[in-house]
N, C-alpha and C positions, 0 to 999 in steps of 0.2 A: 291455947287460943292463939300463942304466937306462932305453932306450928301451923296450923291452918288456916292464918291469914299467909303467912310465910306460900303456902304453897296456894293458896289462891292469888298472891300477887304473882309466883312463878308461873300458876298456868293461863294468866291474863298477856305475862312477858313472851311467853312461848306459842302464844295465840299472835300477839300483836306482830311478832316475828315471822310468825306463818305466815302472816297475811301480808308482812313487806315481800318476802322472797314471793308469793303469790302472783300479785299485780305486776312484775316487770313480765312476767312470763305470759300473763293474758293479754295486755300491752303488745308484747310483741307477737301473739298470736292473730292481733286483730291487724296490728300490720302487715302481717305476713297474707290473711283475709282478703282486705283491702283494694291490693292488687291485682288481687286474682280476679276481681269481679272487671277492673279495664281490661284484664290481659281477653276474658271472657268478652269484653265489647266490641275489644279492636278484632279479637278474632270473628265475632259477629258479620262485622262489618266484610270481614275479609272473606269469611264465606259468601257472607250477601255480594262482594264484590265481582264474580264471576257473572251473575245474573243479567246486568246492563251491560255487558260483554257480550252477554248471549244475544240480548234483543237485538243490537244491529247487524248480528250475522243471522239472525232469524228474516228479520227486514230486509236485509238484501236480495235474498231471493224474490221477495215480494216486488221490492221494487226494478228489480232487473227486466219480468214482463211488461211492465207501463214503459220503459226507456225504450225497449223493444217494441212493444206497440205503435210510440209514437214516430220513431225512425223513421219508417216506411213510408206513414205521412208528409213528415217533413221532407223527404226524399221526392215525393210526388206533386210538389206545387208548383205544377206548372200555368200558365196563364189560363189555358183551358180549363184545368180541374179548380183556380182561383176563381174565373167564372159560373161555371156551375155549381159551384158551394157559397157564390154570393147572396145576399139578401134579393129578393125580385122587382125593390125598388134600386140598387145598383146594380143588377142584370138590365133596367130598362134605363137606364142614364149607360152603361157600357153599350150598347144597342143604338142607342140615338147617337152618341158618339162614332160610334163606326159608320153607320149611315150620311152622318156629315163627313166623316173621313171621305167616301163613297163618291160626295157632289163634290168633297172639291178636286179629285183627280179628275171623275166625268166635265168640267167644268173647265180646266185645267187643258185637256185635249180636244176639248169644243171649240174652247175661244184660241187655243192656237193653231186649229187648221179654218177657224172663221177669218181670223184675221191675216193669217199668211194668204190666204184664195183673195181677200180682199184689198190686201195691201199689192198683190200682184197684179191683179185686173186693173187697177189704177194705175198704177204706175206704165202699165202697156198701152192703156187708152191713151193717159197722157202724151205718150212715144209718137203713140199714133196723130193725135191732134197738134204735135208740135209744128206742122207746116202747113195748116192749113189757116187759109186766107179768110175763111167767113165763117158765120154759123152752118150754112148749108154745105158748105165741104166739110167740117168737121162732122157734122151726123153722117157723112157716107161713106166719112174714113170707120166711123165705128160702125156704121151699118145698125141694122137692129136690135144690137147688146143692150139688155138690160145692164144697168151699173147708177151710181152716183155721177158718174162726169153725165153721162146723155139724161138725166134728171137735170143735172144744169142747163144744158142746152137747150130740151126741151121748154124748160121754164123762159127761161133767154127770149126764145122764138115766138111762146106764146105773148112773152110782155110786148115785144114788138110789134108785130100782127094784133093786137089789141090795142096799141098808142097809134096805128097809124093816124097821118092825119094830122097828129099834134106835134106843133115847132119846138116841142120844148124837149131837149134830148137828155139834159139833168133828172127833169121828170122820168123818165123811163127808165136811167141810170136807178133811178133811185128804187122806183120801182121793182127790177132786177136783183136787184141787190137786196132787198126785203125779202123776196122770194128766195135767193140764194140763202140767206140766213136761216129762215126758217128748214130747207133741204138740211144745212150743216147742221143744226139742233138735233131735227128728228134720228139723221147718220149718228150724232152721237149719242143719244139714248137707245138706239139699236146695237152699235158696235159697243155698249154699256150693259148689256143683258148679261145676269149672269154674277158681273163687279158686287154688288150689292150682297150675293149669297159668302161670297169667298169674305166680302169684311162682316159680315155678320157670324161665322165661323170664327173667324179669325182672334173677334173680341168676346164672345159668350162661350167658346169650348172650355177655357180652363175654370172657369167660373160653376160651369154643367159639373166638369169632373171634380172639382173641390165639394161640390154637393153630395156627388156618391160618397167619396171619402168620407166626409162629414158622417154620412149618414154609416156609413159602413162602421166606419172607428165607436159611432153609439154603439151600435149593435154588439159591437167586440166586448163595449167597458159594460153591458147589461149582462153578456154571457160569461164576463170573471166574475161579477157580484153574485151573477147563481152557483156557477162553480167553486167560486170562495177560495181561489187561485190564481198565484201571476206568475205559476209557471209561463216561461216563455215559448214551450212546446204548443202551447195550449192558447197562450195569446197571440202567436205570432201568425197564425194563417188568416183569424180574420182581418187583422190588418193589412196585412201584404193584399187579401181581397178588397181592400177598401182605396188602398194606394194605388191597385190597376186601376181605377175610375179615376185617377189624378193622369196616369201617366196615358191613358188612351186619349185625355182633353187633352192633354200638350201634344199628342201626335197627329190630332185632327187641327188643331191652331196654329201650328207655326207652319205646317205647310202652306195652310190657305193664306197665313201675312206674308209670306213670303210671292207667292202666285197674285196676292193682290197687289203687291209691289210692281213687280214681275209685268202684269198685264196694265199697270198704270202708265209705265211709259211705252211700253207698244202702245197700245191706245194712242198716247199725244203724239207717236210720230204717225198713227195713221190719222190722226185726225189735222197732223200737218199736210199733210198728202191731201185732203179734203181740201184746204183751204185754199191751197194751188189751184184745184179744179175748179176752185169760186172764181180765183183769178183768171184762170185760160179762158172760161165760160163769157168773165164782165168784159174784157178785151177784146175776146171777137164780135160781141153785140155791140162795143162804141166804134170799133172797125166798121161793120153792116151801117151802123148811126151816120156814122162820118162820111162812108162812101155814097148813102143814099141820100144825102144832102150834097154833097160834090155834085151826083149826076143830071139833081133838080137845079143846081145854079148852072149847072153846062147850057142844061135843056133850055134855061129861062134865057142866057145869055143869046143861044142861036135865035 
């Protein structure tokens, strides 16, 4: 019995022994396992790693046509082609705009050959009526030119030939002089035809082409929201189309404030010129007044 406990306690010792020397060796089997499965991840990875390599040289080609495409566009915006790729409510504010550009050069070489012819004519009549003694030598120094001075005179001649009769030469003076004034008014809203378009230009153009803009630039921010891009290839033409409706207002406006500058004081020096004529006009009628009172105290005296 003691033999056979004897050798059941030996094959329990030879057992437990197995099974120490066992476990270091599955222990480090699983270690050595273990690793292999990250070496298998990172290598995963490292194969997968070529792939998103590939896409953007797959993508480049793709995108190399659209760079290509849009070149060409961007190459060709010129004012004309920004025009006719405009919206056709900034087509007709760019239109109105050039059409005011239009009145104020027309407007421009009107009133400077209106008022050079007019500022000459005066000034000649005047030359001419410098030494003359009465109303009726001065009308035959001018002879039968239409103008502004023989409108004075005319008026002059008729107040007189109208007061004959009446002692009162103030009255007449005065009378004269009414009529003179009214001649200078009307001269200047005639030699004024025209003033009116150049500052209405002047003050409403950039106002007009900030509208096209306005509206251009919506139109731009409606066609990124569709196309769901800000590329600048793609935004840039309708704006640059929207900014010509800014820049054709500023070249229709500062011309014309400037021309209405311009024509504001030509105007006051011909309208100094006018004033003259009132004068040469009053002075030869108190002349005529004076002398045909002289020649009734002569007559009364003989």
């Amino acid at each position: 019995m003691k033999i056979m406990s004897f050798q059941a306690s030996l094959a329990a010792a030879l057992m437990l022994a197995a099974a120490w020397l066992v476990s270091p060796v599955s222990a480090q089997t699983q270690t050595q396992t273990q690793p292999a499965a990250p070496a298998q991840a990172t290598a995963q990875p490292a194969a997968a790693s070529p792939a998103p390599a590939a896409a953007p040289t797959a993508a480049a080609p793709a995108a190399k046509p659209d760079a290509a495409a849009i070149a060409p566009a961007m190459k060709e915006l010129s004012p004309w082609v920004m025009f006719m790729s405009a919206d056709v409510i900034v087509k007709a504010v760019m239109i109105g705009l050039a059409f005011a550009s239009l009145m104020t050069w027309t407007v421009l070489i009107a009133k400077s050959i209106e008022l050079s012819v007019a500022s000459g004519k005066l000034r000649s009549a005047l030359k001419k009526i410098s030494e003359a003694r009465s109303l009726a030598e001065a009308q035959m120094a001018l002879g039968a030119k239409q103008g502004i001075l023989p409108s004075f005179l005319a008026a002059a001649l008729r107040e007189a030939r109208m007061s004959a009769g009446l002692s009162s030469d103030a009255g007449i003076k005065e009378r004269a002089a009414s009529s003179f004034q009214e001649i200078v008014r009307a001269e200047a809203r005639r030699i004024r035809i025209g003033m009116g378009v150049l500052a209405t230009i002047g003050s409403t153009s950039p106002f007009v082409g900030l509208f096209g803009t306005v509206w251009g630039i919506m139109n731009s921010f409606i066609g990124i929201s569709k196309s769901q891009t800000t590329n600048l290839a793609v935004v840039a033409p309708g704006i640059a189309e929207a900014l010509l409706a800014t820049a054709i207002g500023l070249v229709a406006a500062i011309p014309a404030v400037i021309i209405y500058n311009h024509f504001s004081r030509v105007t006051k020096s011909y309208l100094e010129l006018v004033s003259r004529a009132s004068g040469a006009a009053a002075r030869l009628l108190s002349r005529d007044l004076d002398r045909s009172h002289g020649s009734a105290h002569s007559r009364a005296a003989e």
